[in-house]
C-alpha positions in Angstrom: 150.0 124.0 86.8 148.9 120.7 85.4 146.0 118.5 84.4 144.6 115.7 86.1 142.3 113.6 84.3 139.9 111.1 86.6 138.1 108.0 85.2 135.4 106.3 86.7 136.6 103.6 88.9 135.7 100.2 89.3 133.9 99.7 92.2 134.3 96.2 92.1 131.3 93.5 92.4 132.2 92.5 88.6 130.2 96.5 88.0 131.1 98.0 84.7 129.4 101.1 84.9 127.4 103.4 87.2 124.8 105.8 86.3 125.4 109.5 87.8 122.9 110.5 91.2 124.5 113.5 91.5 127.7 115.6 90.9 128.4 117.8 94.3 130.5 119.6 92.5 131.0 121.8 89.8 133.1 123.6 86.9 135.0 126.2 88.7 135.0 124.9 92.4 138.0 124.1 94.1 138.2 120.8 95.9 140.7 118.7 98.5 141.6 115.0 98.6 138.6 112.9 99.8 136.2 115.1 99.1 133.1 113.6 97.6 132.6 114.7 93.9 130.1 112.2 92.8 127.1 110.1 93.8 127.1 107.0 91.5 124.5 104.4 91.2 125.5 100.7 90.1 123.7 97.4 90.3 124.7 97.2 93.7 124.2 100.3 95.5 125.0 103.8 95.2 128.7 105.2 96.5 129.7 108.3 96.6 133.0 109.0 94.6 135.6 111.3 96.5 138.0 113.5 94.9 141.4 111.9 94.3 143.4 115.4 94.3 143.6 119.3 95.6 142.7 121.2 92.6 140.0 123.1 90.9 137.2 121.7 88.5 137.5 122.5 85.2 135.7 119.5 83.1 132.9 117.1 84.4 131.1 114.8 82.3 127.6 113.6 82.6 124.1 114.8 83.9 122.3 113.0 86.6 121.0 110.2 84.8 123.5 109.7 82.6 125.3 106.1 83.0 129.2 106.4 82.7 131.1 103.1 82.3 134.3 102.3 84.1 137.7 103.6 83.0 136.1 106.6 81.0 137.2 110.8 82.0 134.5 111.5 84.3 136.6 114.7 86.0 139.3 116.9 85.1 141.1 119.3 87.8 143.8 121.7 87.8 146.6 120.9 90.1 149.7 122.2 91.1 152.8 120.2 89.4 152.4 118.2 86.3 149.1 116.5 86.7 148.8 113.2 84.8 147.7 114.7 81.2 148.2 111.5 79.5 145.5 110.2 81.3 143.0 112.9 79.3 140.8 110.7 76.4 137.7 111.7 75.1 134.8 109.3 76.1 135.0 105.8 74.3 132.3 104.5 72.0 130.1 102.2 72.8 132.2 99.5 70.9 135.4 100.3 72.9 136.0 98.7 76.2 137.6 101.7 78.8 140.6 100.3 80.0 139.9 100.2 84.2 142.0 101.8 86.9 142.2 100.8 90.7 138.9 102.6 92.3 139.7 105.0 95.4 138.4 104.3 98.7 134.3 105.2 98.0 131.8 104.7 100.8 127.9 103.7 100.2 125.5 106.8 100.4 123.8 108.1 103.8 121.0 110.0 103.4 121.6 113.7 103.8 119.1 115.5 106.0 118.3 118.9 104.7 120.2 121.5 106.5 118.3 123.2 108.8 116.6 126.6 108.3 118.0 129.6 111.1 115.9 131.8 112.4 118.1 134.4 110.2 120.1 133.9 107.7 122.6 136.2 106.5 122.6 136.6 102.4 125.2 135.3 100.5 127.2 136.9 98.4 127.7 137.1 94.9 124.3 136.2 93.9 123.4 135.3 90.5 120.6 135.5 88.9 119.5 133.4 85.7 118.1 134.3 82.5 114.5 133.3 81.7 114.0 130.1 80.9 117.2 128.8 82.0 116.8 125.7 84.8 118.0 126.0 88.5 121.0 124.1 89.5 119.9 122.7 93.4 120.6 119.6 94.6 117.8 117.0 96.0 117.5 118.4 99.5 117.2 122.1 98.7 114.8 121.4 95.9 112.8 119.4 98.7 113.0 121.9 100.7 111.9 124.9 98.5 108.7 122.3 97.8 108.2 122.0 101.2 107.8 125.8 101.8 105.8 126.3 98.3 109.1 128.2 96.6 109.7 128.2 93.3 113.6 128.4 92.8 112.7 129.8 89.2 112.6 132.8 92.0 115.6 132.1 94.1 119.4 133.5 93.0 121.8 131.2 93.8 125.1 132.0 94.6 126.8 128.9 93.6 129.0 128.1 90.6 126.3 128.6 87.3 123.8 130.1 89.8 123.8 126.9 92.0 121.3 127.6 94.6 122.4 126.6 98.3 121.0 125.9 101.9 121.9 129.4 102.2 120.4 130.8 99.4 117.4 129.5 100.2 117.2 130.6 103.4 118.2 134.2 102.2 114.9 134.2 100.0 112.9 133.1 102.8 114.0 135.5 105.1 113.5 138.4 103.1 110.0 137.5 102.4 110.0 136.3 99.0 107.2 134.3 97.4 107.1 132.0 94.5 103.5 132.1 94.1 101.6 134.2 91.3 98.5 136.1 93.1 96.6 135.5 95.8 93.0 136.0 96.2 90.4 135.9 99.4 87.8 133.1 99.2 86.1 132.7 101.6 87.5 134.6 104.0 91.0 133.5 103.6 93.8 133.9 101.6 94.4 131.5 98.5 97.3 130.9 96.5 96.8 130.7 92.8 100.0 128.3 91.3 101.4 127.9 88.3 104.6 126.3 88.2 105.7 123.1 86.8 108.9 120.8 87.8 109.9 118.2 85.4 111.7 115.8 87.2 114.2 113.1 85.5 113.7 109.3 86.3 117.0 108.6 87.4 119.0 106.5 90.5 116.5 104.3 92.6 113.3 105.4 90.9 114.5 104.7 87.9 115.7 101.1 89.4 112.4 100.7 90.9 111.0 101.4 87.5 113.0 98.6 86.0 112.3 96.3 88.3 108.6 96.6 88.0 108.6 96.7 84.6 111.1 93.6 84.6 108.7 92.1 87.2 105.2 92.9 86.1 106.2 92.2 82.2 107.3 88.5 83.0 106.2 86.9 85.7 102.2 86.2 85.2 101.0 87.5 88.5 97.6 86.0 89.8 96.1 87.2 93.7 94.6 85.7 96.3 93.4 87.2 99.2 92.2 86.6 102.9 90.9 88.2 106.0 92.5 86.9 109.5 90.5 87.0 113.2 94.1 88.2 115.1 92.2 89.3 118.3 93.6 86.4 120.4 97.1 87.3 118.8 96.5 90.7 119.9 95.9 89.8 123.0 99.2 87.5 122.8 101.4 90.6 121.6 99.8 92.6 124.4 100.9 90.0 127.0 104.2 89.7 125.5 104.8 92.9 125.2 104.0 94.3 128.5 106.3 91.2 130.1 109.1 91.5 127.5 112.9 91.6 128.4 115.3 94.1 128.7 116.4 95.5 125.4 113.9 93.5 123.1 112.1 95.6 120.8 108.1 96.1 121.4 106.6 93.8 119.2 104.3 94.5 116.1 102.1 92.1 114.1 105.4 91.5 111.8 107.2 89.0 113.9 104.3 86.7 114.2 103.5 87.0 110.6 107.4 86.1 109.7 107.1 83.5 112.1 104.4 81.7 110.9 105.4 82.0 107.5 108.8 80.1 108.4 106.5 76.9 109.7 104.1 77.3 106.5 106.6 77.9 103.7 108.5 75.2 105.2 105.1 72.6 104.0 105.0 74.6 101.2 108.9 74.6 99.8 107.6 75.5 96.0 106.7 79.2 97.2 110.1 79.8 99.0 112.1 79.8 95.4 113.8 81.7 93.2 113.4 81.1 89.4 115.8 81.7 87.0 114.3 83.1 83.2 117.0 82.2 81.0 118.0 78.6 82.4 114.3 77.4 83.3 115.6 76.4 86.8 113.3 77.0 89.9 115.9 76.9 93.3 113.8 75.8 95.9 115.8 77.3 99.5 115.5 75.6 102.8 116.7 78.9 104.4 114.0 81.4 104.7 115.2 84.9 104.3 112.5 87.1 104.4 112.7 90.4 102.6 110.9 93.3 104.2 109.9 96.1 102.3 110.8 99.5 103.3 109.5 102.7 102.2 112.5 105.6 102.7 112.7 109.3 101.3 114.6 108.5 98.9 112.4 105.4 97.6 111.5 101.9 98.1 114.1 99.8 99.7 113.8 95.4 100.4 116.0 94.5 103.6 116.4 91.4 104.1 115.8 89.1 107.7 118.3 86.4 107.0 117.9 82.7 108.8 114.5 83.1 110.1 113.7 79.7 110.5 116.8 79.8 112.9 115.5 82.7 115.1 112.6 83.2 117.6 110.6 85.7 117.8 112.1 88.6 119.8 115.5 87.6 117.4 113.4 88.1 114.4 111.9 91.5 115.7 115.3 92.8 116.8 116.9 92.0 113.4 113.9 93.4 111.1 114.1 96.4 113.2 118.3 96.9 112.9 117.6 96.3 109.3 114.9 98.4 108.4 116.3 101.5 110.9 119.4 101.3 109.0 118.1 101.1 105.4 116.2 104.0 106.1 118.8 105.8 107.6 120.9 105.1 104.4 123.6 102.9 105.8 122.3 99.3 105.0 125.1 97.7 103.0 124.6 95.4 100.4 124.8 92.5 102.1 121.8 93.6 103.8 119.4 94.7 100.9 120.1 91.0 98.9 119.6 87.5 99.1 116.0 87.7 100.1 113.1 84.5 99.2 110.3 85.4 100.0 108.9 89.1 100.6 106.7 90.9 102.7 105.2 94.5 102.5 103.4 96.2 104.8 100.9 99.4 104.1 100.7 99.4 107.9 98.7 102.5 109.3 97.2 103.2 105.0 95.0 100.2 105.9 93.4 99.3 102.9 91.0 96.1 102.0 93.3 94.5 99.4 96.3 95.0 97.1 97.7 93.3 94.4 101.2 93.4 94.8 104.2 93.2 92.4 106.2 90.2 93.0 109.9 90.9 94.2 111.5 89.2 90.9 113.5 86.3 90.9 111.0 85.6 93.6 108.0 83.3 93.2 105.6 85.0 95.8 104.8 88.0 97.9 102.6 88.7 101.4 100.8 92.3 101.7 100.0 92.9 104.9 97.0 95.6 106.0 96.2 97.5 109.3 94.3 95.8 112.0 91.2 96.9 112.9 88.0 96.2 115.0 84.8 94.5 112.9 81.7 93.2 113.3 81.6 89.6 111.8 79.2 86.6 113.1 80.3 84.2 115.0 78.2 81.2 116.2 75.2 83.4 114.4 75.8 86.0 116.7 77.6 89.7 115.2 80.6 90.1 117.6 83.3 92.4 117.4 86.5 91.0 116.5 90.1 92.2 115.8 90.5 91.5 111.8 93.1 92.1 109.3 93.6 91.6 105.9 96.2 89.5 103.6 97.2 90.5 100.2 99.5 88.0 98.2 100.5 87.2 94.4 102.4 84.8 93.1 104.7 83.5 90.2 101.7 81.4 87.9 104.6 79.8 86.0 105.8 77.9 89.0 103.2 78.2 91.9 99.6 77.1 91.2 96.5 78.4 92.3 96.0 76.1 95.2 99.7 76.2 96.1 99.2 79.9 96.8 96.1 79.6 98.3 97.6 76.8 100.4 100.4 78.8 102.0 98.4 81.7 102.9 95.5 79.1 104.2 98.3 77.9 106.7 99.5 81.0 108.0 95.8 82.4 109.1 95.9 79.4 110.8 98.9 80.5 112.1 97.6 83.6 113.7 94.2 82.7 114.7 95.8 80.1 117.0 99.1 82.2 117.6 99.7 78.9 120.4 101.1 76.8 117.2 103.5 79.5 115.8 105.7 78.2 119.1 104.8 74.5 118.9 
């Protein structure tokens, strides 16, 4: 029996390190070729990291969270033969560079759904069960799970390596009637549930990206808002038509193709809020092609796919193409091709409505379009109250770069746009 030592690869894309999503494995389990060990998060998505041998686990290194750079022991196995034990090295410090090796093949995440729950579940064997105070090893879906079903796996013996709890353990505690609640008590003639339990849960992966980015965002761009409301009943009455005559295979249409529309003919008079601006050289890139990113809410965070070449699409090609890009990010299989290169961005709170946001702008970008819910008012018209289809525009913008009137400008022109949805196709 030998050793086999595994660094962290380069993934390529000029990444030199990745912070750690997830191990799936753990000391003690035995693993084959190509199976995935480790979800890895890097400036440019997150991979999963499949096991380069047969052998059993017997060193990882790292907790979810931690970030690993490339070239360091991230894995250690025992394998049949000599294993490559000159590869073993303790991790670097911070002044050494790790020397990098070829990556394996890796593959960018999917989102996992949770396995599903039989109607009886057999227990599984072996099951441990954890000293006070010690924390339970799960990973994301079963812990989603177990707060889905209001289970605290402080309760739940896992059967796992270190008391890992399972899909299976899991179900095993659910189908023999176990609780992780305290005490309940009648109130009013029914049954509450008295909790006390606490989960302390690590910023790490996307959130903690999204974290950065906000902070990187809201801490040095000087956001100022503007706001609108838009008259969209004839538009309504457009999508309607449209809708109800479309062709074969186009997707039903929502407000969102219009809006993207009409933001191609405005931002094309207004070429300042279509630009990227670069911190440490001072330079503001003005783009004549209008990629519009659309942002995406997923369960496993906030996402930005990007539209690419809407000026050079209509508006079924637009609608087709935001929905292929937003299906797949939130299925987990948008590349990165397809979550980058964005201009301008919008984000919709859709059915949450709202009257007004201020949203964070989508940094290098200068500018940013909220979009609320459409819904039926009464407003005056002609001095008469009438009830009209209305909806609400939230934007902010970059103060460095786009003034006060240029902002106001651009969102001026597209509810123009949409209360005469004729000239978005003139």
């Amino acid at each position: 029996m030998g050793t086999f030592a595994f660094k962290m690869p380069d993934i390529g894309e000029g990444v030199v390190e990745g912070e750690v999503v997830e191990w799936m494995v753990a000391v003690g389990d035995t693993v084959k070729e190509d199976d995935p060990i480790l979800s890895v998060m890097t400036d440019k998505a997150t991979v999963e990291i499949p096991s380069p041998v047969d052998g059993k686990v017997t060193r990882v290194v790292g907790e979810a969270g931690d970030i690993l750079p490339v070239g360091v022991v991230c894995i250690e196995f025992e394998v049949d033969g000599a294993g490559n034990t000159s590869a073993t090295e303790e991790l670097p410090s911070k002044k050494e560079a790790p020397a990098k090796e070829k990556a394996p093949a890796v593959k960018e995440e999917v989102a996992k759904a949770p396995a599903p729950t039989p109607a009886a579940a057999p227990a599984p064997a072996a099951a441990v069960a954890r000293a006070p105070g010690t924390k339970a090893l799960a990973s994301p879906a079963v812990r989603q799970r177990a707060r889905e079903a209001n289970i605290s796996l402080d309760h739940v013996a896992g059967s796992g390596p270190a008391g890992r709890i399972s899909h299976a353990d899991l179900d095993a505690h659910i189908a023999g009637g176990a609780s992780g609640a305290s005490r309940a008590a009648p109130i009013g003639g029914r049954a509450r549930v008295e909790l006390n339990g606490t989960e302390a849960i690590k910023v790490i992966g996307l959130r903690r990206k999204i974290a950065d980015s906000m902070i990187a965002s809201y801490s040095t761009i000087p956001h100022f808002s503007y706001f609108e409301e838009v008259d969209v009943t004839a538009l309504e009455d457009l999508r309607q038509h449209l809708n109800a005559t479309r062709p074969e295979g186009a997707p039903k249409l929502t407000y969102l193709p219009f809006i993207m529309q009409s933001l191609v003919k405005a931002l094309a008079k207004s070429p300042e809020c279509n630009a990227l601006y670069d911190d440490d050289a001072n330079v503001v890139t003005r783009h004549e092609a209008i990629n519009l990113g659309i942002a995406t809410q997923t369960d496993r965070g906030l996402f930005v796919p990007v539209v690419k070449h809407v000026e050079a699409m209509d508006i079924w090609q637009s609608a087709s193409e935001m929905v292929r890009v937003t299906t797949a990010t939130r299925d987990g299989k948008a590349g990165v091709d397809d979550l980058s290169g964005s201009t301008f961005t919008i984000t919709s709170l859709g059915r949450l409505g709202g009257l007004g946001a201020t949203p964070i702008i989508n940094k290098p970008e200068v500018g940013i379009l909220g979009v609320h819910n459409a819904t039926d008012r009464a407003v005056v018209r002609n001095g008469a109250v009438v009830i009209r289809r209305m909806m609400n525009l939230s934007s902010s913008w970059d103060h460095r770069v786009v003034d006060g009137h240029d902002g106001a400008t651009l969102v001026q022109l597209v509810k123009t746009y949409l209360e005469n949805p004729a000239t978005i196709f003139m």
